[in-house]
Structures are given as C-alpha cells and as structure tokens.
N, C-alpha and C positions, 0 to 999 in steps of 0.2 A: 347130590349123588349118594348114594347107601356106600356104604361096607361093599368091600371086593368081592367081585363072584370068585368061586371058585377056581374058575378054568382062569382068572386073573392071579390068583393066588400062585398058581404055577408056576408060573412066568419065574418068580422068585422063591429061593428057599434062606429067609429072615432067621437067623441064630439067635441062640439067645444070648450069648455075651459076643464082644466084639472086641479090637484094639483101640486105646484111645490114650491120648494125653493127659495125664490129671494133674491140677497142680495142687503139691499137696501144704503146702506152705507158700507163705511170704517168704520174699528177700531180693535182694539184689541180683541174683545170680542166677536165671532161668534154667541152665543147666543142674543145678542143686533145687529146685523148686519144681521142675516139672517129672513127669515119672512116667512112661510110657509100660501101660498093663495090657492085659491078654485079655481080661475076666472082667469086665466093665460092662454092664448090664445094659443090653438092647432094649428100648421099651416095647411093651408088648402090647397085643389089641386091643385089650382091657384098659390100658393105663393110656392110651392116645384119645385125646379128647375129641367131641367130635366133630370143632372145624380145624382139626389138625392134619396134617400126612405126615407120616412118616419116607423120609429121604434117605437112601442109600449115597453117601457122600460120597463123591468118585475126584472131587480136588475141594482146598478150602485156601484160604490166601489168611496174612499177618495183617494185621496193622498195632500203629499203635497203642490202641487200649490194652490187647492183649499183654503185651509185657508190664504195662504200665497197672495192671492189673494184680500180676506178680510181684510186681515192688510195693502193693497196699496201699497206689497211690488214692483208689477211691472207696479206701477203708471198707466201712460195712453200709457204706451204699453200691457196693460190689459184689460178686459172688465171695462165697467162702469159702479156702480149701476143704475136704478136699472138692476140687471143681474141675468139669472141664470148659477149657476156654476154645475163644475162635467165634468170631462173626458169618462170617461168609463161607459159601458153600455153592457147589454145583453139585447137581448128582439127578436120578432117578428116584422117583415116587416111587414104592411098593408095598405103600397101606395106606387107605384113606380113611377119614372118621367118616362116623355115618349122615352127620349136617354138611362132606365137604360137595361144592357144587361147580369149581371150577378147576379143576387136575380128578385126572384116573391113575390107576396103576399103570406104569411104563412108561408117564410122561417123563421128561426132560428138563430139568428145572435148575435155576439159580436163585439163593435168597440169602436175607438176614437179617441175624436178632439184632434184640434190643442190647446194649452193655448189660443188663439185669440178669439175662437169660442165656447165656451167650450156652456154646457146645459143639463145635465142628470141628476140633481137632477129633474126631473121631469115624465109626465106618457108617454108624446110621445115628439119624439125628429125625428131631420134628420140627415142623414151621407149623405157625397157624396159618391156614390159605391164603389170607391176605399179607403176610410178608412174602410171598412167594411168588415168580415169572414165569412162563416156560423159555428155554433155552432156544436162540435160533439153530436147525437143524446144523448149519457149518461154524458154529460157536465151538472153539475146542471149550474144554473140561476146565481147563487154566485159565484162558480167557473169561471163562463165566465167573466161577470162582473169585478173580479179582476184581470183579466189575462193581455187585452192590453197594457196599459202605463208600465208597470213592462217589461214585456218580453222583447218588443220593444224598451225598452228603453239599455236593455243590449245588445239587437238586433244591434243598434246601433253602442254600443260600441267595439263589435268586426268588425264592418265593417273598424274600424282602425288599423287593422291587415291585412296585405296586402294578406294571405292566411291562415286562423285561423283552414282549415282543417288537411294543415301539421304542420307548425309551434308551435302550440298548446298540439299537439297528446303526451301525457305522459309527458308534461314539465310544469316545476312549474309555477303558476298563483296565484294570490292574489287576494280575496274580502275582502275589510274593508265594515262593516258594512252589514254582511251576514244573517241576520235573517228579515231584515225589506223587504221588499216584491220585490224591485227589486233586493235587494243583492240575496235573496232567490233563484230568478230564474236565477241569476247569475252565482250561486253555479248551477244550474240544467241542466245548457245549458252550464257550461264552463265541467260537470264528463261526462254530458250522452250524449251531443249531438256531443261532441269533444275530451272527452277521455283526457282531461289535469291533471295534481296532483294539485288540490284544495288545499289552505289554504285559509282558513276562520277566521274574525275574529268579537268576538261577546261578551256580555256580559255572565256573567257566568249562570245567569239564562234559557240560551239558549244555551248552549252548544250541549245539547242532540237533540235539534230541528234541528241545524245545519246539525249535521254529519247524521241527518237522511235523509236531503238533497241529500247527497253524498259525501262531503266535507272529503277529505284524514286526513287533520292537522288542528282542530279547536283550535284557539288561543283565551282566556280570555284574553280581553286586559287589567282585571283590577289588573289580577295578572301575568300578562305575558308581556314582549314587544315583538311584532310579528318580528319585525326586527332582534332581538338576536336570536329567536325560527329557523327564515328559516336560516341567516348565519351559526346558529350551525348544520345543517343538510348540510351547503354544497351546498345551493342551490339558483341560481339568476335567479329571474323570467321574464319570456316573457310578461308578462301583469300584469298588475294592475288594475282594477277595485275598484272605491272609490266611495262609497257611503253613506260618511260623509260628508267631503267635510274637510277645515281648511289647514294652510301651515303645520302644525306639520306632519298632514298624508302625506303630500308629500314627507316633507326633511326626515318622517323615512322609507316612503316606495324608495326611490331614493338610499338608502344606501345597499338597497338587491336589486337592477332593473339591471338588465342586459342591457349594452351599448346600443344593437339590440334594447331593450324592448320600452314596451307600456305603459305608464302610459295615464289612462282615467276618469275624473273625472265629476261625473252628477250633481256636484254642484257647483255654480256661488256665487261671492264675497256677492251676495245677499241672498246668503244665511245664512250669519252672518247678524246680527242686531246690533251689535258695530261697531261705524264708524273707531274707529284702528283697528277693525279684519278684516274690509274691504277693507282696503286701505294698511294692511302686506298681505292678502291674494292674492290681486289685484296683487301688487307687485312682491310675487311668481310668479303667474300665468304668469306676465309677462316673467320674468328671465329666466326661467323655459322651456319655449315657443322658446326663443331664444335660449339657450342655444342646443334646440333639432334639429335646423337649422343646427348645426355643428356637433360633432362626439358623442352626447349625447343621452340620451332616449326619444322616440317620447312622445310629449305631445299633448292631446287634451280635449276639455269639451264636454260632447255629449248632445244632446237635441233630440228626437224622434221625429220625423215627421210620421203620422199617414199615414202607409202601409198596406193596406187589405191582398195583396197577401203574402209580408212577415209572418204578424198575421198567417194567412191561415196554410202555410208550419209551424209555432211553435207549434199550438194548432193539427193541424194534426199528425206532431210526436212524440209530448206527446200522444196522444189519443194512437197511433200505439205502443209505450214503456210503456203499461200498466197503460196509464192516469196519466203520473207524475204531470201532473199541480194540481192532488191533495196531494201531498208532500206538498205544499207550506201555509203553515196553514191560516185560516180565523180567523183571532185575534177574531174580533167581529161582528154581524150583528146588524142594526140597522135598524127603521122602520123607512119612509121618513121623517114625522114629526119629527125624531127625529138627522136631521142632526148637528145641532147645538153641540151634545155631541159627535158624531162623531167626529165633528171636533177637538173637545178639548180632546177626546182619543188619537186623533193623535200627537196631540201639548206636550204630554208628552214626544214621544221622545223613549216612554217603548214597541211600540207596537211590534208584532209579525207577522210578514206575511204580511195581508190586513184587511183591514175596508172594510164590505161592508154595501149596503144599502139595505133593501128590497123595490123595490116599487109596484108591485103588489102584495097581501094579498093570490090571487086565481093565480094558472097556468094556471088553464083551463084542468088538465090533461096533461102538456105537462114540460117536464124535464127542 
C-alpha cells in the first residue's frame, strides 16, 4: 500500500510533539526515574520507514520488563535513558510507509515491541507491520492493550512442543504462577484452544479468579504443594509452564514431569536480584539444560519475539469463542501521568491479570 491519500490524511491531525513518559535515569524508584513531558517529539513522515505505521496509542498496559528496565536490570543490552518505555499498545493507524501492504489509515490495531525498541508509554508510536493485528471491532482499548506480550509470550512457549495439537489434548499440564497475566492466558490457551487438564497454581486470594479461567486443579501454593496435589492424582505432565521463575520451581515441578515432558520457563537468572539466587539459579538452568540432551525432560527459556500474524490468529479466536480475552481480569487502569504508580503496583508481586494505562481520555466514538 503507498503513503496516505490525502482525503486519509484528514481523517487525522498528527502533532508534532505529544505527551510521553521518559525515563530519564536508572534506579530503583520509578517515581524518581520516570518524568512525564509535553514536547516529546511525534515521528514524522519522513522519518517512518516504510514497512512501518505510525499508531495513535489510545491504551498501553505494564509488564515486567518495564520497571525492570528502570532498575538497569538489562544494562546496555536495554534502552538507554533518556528513553521511552512500554511494550504493548492498542490504538489507530494514521500514517503508513509507503512498502506497508497490510493496515490503512483508520484501522484498529493492537501490537508490540521487542525489549530493544520498546515506546508506548506515549500518544503516538510505530510498529513495523508485521508486529501489528487489527483489533476485534468489540475489543475495548484496554483489552487490546493487555493482550500482546501475555499471549505471545505463552504463544511461544508452546511452540516447544513439537505438536501441542495432539500431544496436549486432555493431558496434564502445569501453570505455576496462573493469575498474573501471562500465566492467565496460559491457563486460556492451554483449556480452550488445546483442550489439556490444567493445574494451576496461585495464591489463595485468587483461587476463584483462576478456575474461572478454565483451570481443572487450582493449587494454593501457600497451603498446598502442587507436586504432592498432581502425584496424588496419578498424574505426570507434558508441559510445564513457569511463570515465577526460581530453581525450587524447577526441582518440585521435575519431580511430577514426565521423561517425554516440557518444562518452559519465562524467567531468566535476572530475574532474581540476589547474586546467590543468581548464580544457583544460573546453575539449574544450566544442569537442567544438559541433562535434557539425554533421556530427560526438554528444557527451554522463552522470550516472545513480536508476531502480527500469530497476535492475529489468538485475538481472532478468542473473539470467535465468545471474547475470552476478557476472562483475563484488568487488575488496574491507570492514566498516562500516572505510570510511575503503575509501575510500583506491579513491583508488588500482588497483581492480578494486567495493568493497563489509559492514554487517550476521548475514543472518538470508537471501541
């Protein structure tokens, strides 16, 4: 598709600076590191490449990279202040490059970056087309928003499953840490899209949230050990899904894995902050790794690389199965100025589902 006609160009009137979150330092304290400006510069049509669009951000959601980005947990294989952060995005297209062939001006869309590239705390942003979906027409703004990096990220982790259609179908599978927003859609995509027997495991607080999920066997891990709960049922799972992260989850989920099995975990040594928990963790991971080279359970770490068409096909089959992507509860909304608390909602560790952000105040009329 070329460059916008004209009488598309209307449609929208694109500023040249906009408001945005920058962080302009490290540190611990997202409140002291982040700095919400006025004059933050819009890209312009010259500088949009051209299988890019430009996206009017209309919501964006937290996850953990972002703060953990702030704390300088991945150094200068990170952005650098000053930077803006934020993965995930919903909003409207209103400028395409001149190679884009799949989005026009005015479509509806949800995407997101790599860690590398990140920038949705702000009002307009770009995707290269292929990290980008169109939005289902009754998808709110916050729904969309949350949905990328979660899905995609469990998206991922079944692609270590060498056929997760058969393999999967009514056999035991394991989420540790199933309430928090990618476990969530873990539990969504391991009952409804693949028909597996879900155990889940969660704080007692969330119990009921889980199994509303789909979730067959929710485990309280504070009064239960999930390991004794699935051995006493007789049952050794084909996958693991870990969304804690820590070697403890490994050595007690390896004690119910099935030899065949998959153990997949989204969190990396840097995800502790003590240099012993890092370096037993590392350690596992190593062992662990090797050990699955010979007659043991496949091990992997997964990191989501930013897929439009895969997005595409999740957010379509939720839409088609009765909109599950709203199963997946929105902890809290928050308005762009107020990312800073976001972040420190998140840093508790308590949340439920997803954080999102509001960044447009007005839709326009438009869901």
């Amino acid at each position: 598709m070329s460059s916008s006609t004209s009488t598309e160009q209307q449609l929208f009137t694109i500023p040249t600076h906009q408001r945005a979150q920058v962080c302009t330092k490290f540190g611990d304290d997202s409140a002291q590191c982040l700095q919400l400006v006025h004059d933050h510069p819009v890209p312009i049509e010259t500088s949009i490449e051209p299988n890019q669009v430009l996206v009017k951000v209309m919501a964006a959601s937290v996850n953990p990279v972002d703060y953990k980005i702030v704390r300088g947990v991945l150094g200068r294989f990170g952005p650098q202040p000053p930077c803006v952060l934020g993965n995930d995005a919903s909003g409207i297209v209103v400028q395409v490059g001149t190679s884009v062939t799949k989005f026009k001006v005015g479509d509806c869309v949800l995407a997101y970056k790599v860690p590398t590239k990140l920038g949705t705390y702000c009002e307009y942003t770009t995707f290269h087309e292929n990290e980008v979906a169109k939005k289902p027409p009754l998808m709110s703004w916050t729904d969309a928003a949350c949905t990328p990096l979660v899905s995609m990220t469990i998206w991922k982790c079944l692609q270590y499953v060498k056929d997760p259609a058969t393999e999967l179908k009514d056999q035991p599978v394991l989420v540790v840490g199933a309430s928090g927003g990618t476990g969530s859609w873990g539990v969504l995509l391991l009952k409804h899209f693949y028909g597996a027997k879900v155990y889940a495991v969660c704080s007692t607080n969330n119990l009921e949230y889980v199994r509303s999920l789909g979730a067959d066997v929710v485990i309280d891990y504070k009064t239960q050990d999930y390991s004794s709960v699935i051995s006493e049922n007789g049952d050794r799972l084909k996958l693991v899904i870990d969304c804690v992260g820590g070697y403890d989850v490994i050595d007690k989920s390896y004690t119910v894995l099935d030899k065949r099995g998959t153990f997949v975990t989204i969190c990396s040594p840097k995800d502790l902050m003590g240099f012993w928990d890092i370096c037993s963790f590392a350690w596992t991971l190593l062992w662990k790794k090797t050990l699955s080279f010979a007659t043991h359970p496949n091990f992997y770490i997964a990191f989501a690389n930013p897929d439009g068409a895969a997005l595409q096909n999740i957010v379509d089959w939720a839409e088609r199965n009765g909109q599950l992507y709203k199963l997946v509860r929105t902890h809290s909304e928050y308005e762009l100025e107020d990312v800073p608390k976001a972040h420190t909602d998140l840093e508790t560790h308590r949340t439920v589902g997803k954080i999102a952000i509001r960044v447009q105040k007005d839709s326009g009329g438009l869901h």
